[in-house]
TORLUMTI-470808 format. One record per atom (N, C-alpha, C): residue in one letter; atom name; z, x, y. Coordinates in Angstrom, 2 decimals, decimal comma. Each point is the difference from the previous one (the first is absolute). Example, Ala and Ser with C-alpha at 12.3 -4.5 7.8 and 13.67 -1.06 7.14 Angstrom:
   r    a        zz        xx        yy
   A    N      7,80     13,19     -5,69
   A   CA      0,00     -0,89      1,19
   A    C      0,00      0,90      1,20
   S    N     -0,72     -0,35      1,05
   S   CA      0,06      0,82      1,19
   S    C      0,73     -0,77      1,09
This chain:
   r    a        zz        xx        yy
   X    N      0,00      0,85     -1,20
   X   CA      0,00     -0,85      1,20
   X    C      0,00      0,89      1,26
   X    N     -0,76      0,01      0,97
   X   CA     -0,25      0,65      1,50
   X    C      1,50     -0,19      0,88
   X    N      0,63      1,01      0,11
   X   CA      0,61      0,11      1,12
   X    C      0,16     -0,79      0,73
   X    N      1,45     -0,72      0,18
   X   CA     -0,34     -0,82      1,91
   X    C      0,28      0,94      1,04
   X    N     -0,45     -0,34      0,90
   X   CA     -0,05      0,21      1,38
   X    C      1,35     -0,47      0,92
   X    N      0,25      0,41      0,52
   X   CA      0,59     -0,56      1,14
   X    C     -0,91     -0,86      0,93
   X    N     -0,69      1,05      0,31
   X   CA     -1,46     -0,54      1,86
   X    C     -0,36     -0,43     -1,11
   X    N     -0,59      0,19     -1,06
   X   CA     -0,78     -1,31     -0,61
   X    C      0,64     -1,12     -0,16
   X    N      1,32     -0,34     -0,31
   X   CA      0,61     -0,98      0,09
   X    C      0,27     -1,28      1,05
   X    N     -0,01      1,47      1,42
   X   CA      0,21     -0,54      1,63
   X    C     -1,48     -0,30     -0,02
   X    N     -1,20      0,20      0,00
   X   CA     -1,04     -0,37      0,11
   X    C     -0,37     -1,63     -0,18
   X    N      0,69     -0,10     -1,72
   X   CA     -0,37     -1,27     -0,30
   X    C      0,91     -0,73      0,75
   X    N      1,38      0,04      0,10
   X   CA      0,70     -0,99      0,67
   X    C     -0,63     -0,62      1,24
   X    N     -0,31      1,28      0,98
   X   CA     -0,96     -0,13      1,17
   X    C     -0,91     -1,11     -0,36
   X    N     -0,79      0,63     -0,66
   X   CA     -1,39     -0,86     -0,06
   X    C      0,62     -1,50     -0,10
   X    N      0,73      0,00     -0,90
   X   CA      0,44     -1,94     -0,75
   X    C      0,69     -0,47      1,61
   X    N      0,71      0,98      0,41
   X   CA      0,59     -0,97      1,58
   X    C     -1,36     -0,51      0,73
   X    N     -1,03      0,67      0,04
   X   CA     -1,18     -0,10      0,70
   X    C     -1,09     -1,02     -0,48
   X    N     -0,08      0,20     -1,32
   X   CA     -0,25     -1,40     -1,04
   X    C      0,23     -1,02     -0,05
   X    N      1,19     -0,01      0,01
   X   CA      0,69     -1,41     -0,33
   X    C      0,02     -0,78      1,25
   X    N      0,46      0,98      1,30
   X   CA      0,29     -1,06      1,06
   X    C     -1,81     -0,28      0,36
   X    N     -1,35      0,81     -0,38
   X   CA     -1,33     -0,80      0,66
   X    C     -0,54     -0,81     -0,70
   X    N      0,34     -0,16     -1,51
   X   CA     -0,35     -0,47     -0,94
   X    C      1,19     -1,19     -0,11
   X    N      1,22      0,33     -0,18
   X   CA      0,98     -1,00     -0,65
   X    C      0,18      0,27     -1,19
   X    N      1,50      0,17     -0,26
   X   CA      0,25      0,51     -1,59
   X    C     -0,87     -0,62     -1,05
   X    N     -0,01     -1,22     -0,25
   X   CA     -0,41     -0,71     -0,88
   X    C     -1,84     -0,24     -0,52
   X    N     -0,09      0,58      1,36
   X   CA     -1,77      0,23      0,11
   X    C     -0,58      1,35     -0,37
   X    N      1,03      1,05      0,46
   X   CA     -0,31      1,05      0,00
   X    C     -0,38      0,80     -1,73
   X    N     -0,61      0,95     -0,28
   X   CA     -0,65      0,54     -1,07
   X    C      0,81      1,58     -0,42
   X    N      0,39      0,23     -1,26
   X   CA      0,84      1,55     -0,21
   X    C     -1,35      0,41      0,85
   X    N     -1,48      0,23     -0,39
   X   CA     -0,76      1,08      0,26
   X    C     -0,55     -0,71      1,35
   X    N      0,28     -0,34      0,74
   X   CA     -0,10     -0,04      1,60
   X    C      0,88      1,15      0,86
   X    N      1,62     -0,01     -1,13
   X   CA      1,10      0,69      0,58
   X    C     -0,58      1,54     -0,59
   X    N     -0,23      0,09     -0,78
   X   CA     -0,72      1,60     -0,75
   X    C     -1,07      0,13      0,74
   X    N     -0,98     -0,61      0,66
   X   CA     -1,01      0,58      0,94
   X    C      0,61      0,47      1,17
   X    N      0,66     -1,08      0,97
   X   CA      1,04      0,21      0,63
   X    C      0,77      1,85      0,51
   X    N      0,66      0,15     -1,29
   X   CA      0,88      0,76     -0,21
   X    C     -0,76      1,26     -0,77
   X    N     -1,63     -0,38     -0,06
   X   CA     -1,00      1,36     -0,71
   X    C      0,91      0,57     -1,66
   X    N      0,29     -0,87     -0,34
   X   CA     -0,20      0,57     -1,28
   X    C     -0,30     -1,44     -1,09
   X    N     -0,03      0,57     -1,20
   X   CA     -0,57     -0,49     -1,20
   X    C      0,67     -1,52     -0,42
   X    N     -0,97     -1,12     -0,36
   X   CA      1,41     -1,16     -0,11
   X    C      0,75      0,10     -1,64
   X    N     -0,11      0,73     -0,37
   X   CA      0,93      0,42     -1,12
   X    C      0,99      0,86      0,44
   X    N      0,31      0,96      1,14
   X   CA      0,90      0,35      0,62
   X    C      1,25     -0,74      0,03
   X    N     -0,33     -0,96      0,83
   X   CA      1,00     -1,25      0,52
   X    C      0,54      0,14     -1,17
   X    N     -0,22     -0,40     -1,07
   X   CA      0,94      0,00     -1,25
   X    C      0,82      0,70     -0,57
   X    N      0,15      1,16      0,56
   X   CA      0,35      1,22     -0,17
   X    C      1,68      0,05      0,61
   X    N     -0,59     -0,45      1,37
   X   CA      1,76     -0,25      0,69
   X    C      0,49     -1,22      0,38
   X    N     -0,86     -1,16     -0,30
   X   CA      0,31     -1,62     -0,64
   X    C     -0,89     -1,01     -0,50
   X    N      1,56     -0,59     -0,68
   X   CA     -0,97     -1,17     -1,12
   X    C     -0,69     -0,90      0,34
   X    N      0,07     -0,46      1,03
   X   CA     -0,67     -0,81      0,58
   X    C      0,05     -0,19      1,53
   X    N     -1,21     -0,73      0,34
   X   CA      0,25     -0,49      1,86
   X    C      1,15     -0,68      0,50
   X    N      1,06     -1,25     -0,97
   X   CA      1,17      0,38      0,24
   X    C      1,23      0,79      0,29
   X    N     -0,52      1,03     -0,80
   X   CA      1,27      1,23     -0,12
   X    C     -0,71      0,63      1,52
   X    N     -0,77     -0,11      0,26
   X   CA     -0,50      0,78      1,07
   X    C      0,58     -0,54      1,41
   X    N      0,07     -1,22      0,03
   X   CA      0,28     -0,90      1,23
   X    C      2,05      0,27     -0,46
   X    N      0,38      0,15     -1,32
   X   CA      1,37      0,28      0,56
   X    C      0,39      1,27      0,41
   X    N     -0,74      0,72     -0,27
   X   CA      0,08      1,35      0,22
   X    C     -0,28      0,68      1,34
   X    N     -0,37     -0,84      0,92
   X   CA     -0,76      0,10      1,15
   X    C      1,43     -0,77      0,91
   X    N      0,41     -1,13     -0,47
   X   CA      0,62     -0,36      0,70
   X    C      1,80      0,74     -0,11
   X    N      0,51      0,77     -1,53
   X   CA      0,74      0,68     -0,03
   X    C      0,30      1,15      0,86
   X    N     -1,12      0,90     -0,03
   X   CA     -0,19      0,83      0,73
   X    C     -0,29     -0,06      1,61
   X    N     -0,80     -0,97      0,09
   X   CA     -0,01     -0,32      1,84
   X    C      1,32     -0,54      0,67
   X    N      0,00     -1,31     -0,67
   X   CA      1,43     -0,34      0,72
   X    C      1,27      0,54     -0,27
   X    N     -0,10      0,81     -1,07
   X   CA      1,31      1,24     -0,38
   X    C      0,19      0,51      1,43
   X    N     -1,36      1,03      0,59
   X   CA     -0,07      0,63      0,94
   X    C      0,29     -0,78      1,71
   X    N     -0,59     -0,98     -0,49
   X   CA      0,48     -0,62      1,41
   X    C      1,23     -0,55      0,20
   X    N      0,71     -0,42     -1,21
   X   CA      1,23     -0,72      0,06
   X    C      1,00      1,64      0,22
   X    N     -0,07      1,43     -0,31
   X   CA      0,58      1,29      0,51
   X    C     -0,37      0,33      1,36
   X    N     -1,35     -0,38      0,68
   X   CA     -0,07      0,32      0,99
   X    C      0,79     -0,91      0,70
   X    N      0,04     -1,02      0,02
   X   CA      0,79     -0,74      0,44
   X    C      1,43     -0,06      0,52
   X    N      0,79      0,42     -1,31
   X   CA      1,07      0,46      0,13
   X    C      0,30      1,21      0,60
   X    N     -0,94      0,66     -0,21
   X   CA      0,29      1,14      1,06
   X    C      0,42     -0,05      1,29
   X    N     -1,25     -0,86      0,65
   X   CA     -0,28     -0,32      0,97
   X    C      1,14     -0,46      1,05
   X    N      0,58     -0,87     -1,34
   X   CA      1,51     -0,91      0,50
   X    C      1,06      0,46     -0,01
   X    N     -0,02      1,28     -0,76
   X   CA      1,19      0,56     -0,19
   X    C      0,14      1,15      1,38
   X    N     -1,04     -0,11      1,00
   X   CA     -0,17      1,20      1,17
   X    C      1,03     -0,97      1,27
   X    N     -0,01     -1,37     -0,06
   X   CA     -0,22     -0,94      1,30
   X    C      1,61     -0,20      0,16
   X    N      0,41      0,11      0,73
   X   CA      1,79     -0,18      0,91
   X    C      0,54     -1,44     -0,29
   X    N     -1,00     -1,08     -0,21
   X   CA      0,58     -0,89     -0,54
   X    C     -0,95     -1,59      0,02
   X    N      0,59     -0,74     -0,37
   X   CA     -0,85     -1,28     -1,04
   X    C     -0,81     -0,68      0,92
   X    N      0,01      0,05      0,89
   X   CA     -1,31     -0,40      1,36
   X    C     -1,10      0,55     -0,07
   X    N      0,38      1,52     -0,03
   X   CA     -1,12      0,67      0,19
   X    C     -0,80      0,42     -1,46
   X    N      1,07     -0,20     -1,25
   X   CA     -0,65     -0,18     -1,62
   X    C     -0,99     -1,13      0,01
   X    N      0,63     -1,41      0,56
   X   CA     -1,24     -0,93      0,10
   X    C     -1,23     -0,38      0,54
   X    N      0,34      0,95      1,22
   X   CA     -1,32      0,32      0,72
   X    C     -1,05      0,87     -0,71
   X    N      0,72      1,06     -0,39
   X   CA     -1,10      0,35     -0,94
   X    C     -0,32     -0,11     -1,32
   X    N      0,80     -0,59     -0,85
   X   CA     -0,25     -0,67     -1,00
   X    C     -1,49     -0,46      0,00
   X    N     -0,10     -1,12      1,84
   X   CA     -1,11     -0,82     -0,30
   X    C     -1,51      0,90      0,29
   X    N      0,36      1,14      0,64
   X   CA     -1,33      0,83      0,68
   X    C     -0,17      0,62     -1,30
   X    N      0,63      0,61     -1,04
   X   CA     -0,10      0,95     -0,88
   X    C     -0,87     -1,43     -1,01
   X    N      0,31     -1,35     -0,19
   X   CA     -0,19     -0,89     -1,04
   X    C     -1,58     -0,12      0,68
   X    N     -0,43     -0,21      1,40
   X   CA     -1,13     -0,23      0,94
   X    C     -0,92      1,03     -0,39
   X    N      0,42      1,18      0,37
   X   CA     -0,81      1,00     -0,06
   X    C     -0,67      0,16     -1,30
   X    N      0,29     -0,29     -1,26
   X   CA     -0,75      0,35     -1,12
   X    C     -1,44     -0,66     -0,17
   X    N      0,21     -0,95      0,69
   X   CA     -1,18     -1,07      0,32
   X    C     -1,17      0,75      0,94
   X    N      0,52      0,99      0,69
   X   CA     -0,99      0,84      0,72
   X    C     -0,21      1,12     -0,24
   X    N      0,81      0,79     -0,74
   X   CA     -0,22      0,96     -0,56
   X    C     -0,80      0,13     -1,24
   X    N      0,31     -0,86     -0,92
   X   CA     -0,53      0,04     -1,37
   X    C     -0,25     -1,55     -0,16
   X    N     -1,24     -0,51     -0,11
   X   CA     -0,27     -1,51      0,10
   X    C     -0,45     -0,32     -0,82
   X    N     -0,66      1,08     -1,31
   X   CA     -0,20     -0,36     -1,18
   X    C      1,01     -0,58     -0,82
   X    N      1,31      0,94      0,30
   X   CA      1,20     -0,02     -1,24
   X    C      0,82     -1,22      1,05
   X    N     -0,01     -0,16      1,23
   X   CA      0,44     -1,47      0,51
   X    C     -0,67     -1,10     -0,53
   X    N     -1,76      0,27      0,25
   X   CA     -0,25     -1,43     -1,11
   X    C      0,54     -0,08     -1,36
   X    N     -0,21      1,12     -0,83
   X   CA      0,42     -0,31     -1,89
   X    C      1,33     -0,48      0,23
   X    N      1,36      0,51      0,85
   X   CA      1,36     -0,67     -0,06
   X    C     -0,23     -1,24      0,96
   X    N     -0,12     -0,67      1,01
   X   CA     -0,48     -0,97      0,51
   X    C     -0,82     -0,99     -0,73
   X    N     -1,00      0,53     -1,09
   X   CA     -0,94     -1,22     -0,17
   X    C      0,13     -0,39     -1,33
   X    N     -0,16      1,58     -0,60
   X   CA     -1,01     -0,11     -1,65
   X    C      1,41      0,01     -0,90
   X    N      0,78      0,34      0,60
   X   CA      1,57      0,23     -1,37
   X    C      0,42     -1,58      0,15
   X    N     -0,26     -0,57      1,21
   X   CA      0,94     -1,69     -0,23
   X    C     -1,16     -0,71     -0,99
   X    N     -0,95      0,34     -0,12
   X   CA     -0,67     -0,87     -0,84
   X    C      0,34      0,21     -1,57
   X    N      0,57      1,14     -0,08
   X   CA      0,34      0,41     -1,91
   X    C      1,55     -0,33     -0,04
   X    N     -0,05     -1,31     -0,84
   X   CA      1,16     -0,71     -0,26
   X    C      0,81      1,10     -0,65
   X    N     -0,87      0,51     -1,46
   X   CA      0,90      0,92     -0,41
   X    C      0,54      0,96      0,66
   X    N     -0,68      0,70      1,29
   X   CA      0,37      1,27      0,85
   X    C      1,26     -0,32      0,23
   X    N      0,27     -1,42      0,66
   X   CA      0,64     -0,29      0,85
   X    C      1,31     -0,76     -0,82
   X    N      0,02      0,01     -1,22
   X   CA      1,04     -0,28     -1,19
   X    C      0,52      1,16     -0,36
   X    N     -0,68      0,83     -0,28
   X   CA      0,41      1,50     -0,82
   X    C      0,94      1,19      0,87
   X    N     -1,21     -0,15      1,02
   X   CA      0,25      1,37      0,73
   X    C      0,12     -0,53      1,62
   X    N      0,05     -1,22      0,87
   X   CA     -0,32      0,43      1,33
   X    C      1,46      0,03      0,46
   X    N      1,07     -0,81     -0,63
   X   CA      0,94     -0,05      0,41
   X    C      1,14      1,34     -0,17
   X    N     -0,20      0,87     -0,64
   X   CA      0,82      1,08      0,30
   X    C      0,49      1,03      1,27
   X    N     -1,82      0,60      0,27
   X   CA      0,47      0,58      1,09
   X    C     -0,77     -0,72      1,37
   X    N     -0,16     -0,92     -0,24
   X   CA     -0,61     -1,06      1,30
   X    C      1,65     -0,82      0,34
   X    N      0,92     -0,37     -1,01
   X   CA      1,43     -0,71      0,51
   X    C      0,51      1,25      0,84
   X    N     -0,06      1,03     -0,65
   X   CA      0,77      1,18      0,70
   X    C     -0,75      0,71      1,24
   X    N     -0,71     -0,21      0,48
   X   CA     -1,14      0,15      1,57
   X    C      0,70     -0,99      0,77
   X    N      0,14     -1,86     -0,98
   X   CA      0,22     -0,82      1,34
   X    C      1,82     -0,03     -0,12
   X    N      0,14     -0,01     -0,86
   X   CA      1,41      0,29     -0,09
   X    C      0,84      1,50      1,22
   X    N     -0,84      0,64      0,61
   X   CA     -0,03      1,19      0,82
   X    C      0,72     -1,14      1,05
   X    N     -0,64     -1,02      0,39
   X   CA     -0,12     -0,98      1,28
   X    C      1,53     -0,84      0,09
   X    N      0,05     -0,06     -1,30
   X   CA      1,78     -0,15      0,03
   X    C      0,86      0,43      0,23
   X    N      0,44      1,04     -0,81
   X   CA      0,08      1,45     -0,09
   X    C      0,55      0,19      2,10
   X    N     -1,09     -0,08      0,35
   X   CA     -0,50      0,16      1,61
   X    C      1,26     -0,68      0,70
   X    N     -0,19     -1,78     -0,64
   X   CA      0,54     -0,91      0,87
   X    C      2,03      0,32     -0,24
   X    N      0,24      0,18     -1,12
   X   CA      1,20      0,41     -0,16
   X    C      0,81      1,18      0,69
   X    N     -0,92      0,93      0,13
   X   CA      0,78      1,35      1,17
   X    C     -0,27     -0,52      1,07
   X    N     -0,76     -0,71      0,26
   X   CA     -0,01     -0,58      1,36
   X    C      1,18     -0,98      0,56
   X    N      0,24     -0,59     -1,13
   X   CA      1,26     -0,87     -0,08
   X    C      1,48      0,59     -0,37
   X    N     -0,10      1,28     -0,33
   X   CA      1,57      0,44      0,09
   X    C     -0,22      0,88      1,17
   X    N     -1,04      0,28      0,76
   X   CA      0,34      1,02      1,31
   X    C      0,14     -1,14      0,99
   X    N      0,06     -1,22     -0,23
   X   CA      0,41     -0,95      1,46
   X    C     -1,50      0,03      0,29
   X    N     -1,42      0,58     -0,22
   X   CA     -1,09     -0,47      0,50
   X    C     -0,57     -1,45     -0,22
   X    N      0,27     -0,93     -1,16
   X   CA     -0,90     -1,01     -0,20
   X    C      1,40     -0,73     -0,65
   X    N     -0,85     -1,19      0,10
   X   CA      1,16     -1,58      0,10
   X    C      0,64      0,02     -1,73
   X    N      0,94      0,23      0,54
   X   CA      0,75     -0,15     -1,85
   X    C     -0,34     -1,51     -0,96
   X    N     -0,31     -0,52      0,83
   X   CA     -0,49     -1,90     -0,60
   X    C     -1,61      0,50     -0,66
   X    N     -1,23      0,66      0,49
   X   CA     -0,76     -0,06     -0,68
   X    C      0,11      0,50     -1,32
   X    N     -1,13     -0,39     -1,00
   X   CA      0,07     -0,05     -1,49
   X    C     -1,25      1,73     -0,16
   X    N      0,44      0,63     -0,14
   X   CA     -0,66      1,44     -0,31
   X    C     -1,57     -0,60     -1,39
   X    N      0,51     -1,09     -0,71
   X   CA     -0,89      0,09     -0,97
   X    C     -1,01     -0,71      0,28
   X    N      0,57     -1,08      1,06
   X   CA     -0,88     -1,04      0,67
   X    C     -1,40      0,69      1,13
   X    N      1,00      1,04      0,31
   X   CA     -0,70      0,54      1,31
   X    C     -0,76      1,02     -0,10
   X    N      0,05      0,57     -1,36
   X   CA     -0,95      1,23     -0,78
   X    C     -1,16     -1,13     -0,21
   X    N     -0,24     -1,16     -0,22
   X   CA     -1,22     -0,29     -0,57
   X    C     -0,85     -0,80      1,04
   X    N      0,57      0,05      1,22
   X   CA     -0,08     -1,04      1,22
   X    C     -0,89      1,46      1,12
   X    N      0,03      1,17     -0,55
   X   CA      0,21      0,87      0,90
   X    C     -1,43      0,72     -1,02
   X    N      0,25      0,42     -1,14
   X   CA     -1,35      0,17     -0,53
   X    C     -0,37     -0,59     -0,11
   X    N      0,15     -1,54     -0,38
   X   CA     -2,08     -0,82      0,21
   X    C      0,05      0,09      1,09
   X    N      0,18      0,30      1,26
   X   CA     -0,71      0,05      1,53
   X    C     -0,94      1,06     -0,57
   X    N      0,74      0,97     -0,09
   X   CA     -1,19      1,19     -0,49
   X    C     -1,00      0,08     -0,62
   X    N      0,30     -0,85     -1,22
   X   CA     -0,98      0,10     -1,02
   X    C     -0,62     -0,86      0,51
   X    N     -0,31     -1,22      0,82
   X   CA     -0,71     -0,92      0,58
   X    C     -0,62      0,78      1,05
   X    N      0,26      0,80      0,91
   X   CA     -0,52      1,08      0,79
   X    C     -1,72      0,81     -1,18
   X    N      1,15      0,82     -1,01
   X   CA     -0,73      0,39     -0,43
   X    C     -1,09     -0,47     -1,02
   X    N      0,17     -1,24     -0,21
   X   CA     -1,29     -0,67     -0,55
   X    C     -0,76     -0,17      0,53
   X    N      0,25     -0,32      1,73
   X   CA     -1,09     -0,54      0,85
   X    C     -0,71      1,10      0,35
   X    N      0,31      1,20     -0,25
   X   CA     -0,59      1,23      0,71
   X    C     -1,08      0,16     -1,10
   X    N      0,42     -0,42     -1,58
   X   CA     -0,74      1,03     -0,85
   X    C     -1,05     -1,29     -0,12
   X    N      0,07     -1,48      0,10
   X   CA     -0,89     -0,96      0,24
   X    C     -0,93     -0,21      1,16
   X    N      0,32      0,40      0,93
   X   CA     -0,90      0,12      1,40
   X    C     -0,60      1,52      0,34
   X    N     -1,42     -0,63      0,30
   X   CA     -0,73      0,57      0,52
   X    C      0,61      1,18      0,89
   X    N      0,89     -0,25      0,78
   X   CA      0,54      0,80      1,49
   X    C      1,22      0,11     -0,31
   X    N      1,19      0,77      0,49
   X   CA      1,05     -0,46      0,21
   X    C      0,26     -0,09      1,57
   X    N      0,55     -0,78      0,61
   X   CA      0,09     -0,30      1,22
   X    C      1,52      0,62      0,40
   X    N      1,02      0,53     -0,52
   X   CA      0,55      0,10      0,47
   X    C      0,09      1,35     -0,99
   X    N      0,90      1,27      1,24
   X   CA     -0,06      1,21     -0,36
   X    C      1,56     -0,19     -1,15
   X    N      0,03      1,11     -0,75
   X   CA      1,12      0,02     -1,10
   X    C      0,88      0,01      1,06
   X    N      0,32      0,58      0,96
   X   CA      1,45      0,58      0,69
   X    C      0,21     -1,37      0,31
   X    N     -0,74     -0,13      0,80
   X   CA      0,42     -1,66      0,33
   X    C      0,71     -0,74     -0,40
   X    N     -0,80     -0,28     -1,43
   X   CA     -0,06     -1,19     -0,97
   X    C      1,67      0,38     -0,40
   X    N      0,21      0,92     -0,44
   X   CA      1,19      1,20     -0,57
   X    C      1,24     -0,98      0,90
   X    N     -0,32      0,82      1,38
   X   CA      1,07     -0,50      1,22
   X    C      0,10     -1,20      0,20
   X    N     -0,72     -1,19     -0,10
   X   CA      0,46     -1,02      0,45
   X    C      0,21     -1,08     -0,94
   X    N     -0,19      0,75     -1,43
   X   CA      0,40     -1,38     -1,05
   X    C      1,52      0,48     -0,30
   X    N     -0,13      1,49      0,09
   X   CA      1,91      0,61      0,17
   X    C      0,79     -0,90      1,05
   X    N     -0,80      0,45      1,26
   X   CA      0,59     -0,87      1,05
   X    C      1,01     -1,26     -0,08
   X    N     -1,24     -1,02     -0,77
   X   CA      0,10     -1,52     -0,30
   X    C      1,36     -0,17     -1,09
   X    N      0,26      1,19     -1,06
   X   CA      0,76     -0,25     -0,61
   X    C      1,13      0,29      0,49
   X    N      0,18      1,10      0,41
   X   CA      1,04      1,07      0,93
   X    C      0,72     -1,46      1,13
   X    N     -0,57     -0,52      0,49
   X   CA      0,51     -0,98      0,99
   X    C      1,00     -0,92     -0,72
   X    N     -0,88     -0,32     -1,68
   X   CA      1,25     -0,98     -0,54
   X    C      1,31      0,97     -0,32
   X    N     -0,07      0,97     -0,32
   X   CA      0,81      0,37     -0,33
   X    C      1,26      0,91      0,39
   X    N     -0,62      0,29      1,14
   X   CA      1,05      0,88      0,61
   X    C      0,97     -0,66      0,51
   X    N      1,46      0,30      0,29
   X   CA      1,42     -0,49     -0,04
   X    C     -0,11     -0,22      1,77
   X    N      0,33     -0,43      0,41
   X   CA     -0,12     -0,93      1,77
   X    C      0,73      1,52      0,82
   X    N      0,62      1,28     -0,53
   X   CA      0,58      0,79      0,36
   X    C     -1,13      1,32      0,13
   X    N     -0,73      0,22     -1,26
   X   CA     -1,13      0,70     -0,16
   X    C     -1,21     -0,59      1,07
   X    N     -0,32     -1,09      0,10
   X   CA     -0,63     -0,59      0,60
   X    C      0,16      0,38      1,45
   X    N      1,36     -0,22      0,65
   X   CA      0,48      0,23      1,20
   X    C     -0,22      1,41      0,29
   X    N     -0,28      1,31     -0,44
   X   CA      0,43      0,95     -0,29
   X    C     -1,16      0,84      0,52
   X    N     -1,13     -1,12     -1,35
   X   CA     -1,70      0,87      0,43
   X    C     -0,43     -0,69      1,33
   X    N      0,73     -1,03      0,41
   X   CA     -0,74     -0,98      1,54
   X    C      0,65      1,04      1,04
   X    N      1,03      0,56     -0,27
   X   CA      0,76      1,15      1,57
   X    C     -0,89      1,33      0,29
């Protein structure tokens, strides 16, 4: 049996993010992704069993990486205002940075029942679960209203986003720049939630 690769490995993944989101998983062909990715469609078989294993493997590895960058990110910021602010620019920005792998998580993974039985809920709870996470240090530093529900407000706070980011990867244009979009759906939430003291605090 031939050697795997590493870059041959990163190749194919590449190619299938690029595949899947112009094609659509379900449309898409192994040897579309092997032209793609310039090698042989008996390759593909080599480092998976199938175009399934490929789409979990894509999404293990991508959102692995983004759900660390993430945390990184959050683990730099002085405190839970400024985690949620960028929470939403870091969740925005992938949509402009990489719009292939925003459509396949945006479009083509909600359509595979099984994806979304097996595998989406592990490290996709623990990304939005971050947003909780958020609302709770916010709520023992005296920043945000001890009455709101952290679990309520993690899912009230990403579908803005993910409704953001559908419309971007569905339209023609996006009309409104990421920073923006970022700042003022934070904004909108930030208003319910901050404690009438915090509030008073950023108005001086």
């Amino acid at each position: 049996m031939p050697k795997k690769s590493k870059d041959k490995e990163e190749k194919i993944l590449r190619a299938a993010i690029k595949v899947f989101a112009e094609k659509g998983f379900f449309n898409a062909r192994i040897s579309e992704i092997a032209k793609e990715a310039g090698v042989a469609d008996g390759t593909i078989y080599l480092y998976f069993r199938s175009k399934y294993d490929l789409l979990v493997a894509i999404f293990e590895r991508e959102f692995g990486r983004i759900l660390q960058q993430v945390k990184e990110e959050l683990a730099t910021l002085p405190d839970a205002k400024a985690k949620l602010e960028r929470y939403a620019l870091l969740h925005l920005r992938l949509v402009e940075e990489n719009r292939d792998l925003a459509e396949l998580f945006q479009i083509e993974l909600r359509q595979s029942y099984k994806f979304l039985r097996d595998h989406h809920h592990r490290k996709f709870a623990e990304y939005v679960n971050l947003i909780s996470k958020i609302v709770r240090e916010g709520q023992k530093a005296g920043i945000f209203r001890r009455d709101v529900k952290p679990g309520i407000f993690k899912r009230a706070f990403f579908g803005a986003l993910d409704e953001m980011s559908r419309f971007w990867i569905l339209s023609p244009r996006k009309k409104y720049r990421v920073n923006t979009a970022a700042r003022q759906i934070s904004s909108f939430f930030l208003e319910g939630i901050l404690n009438e003291e915090t509030r008073k605090e950023d108005a001086a």
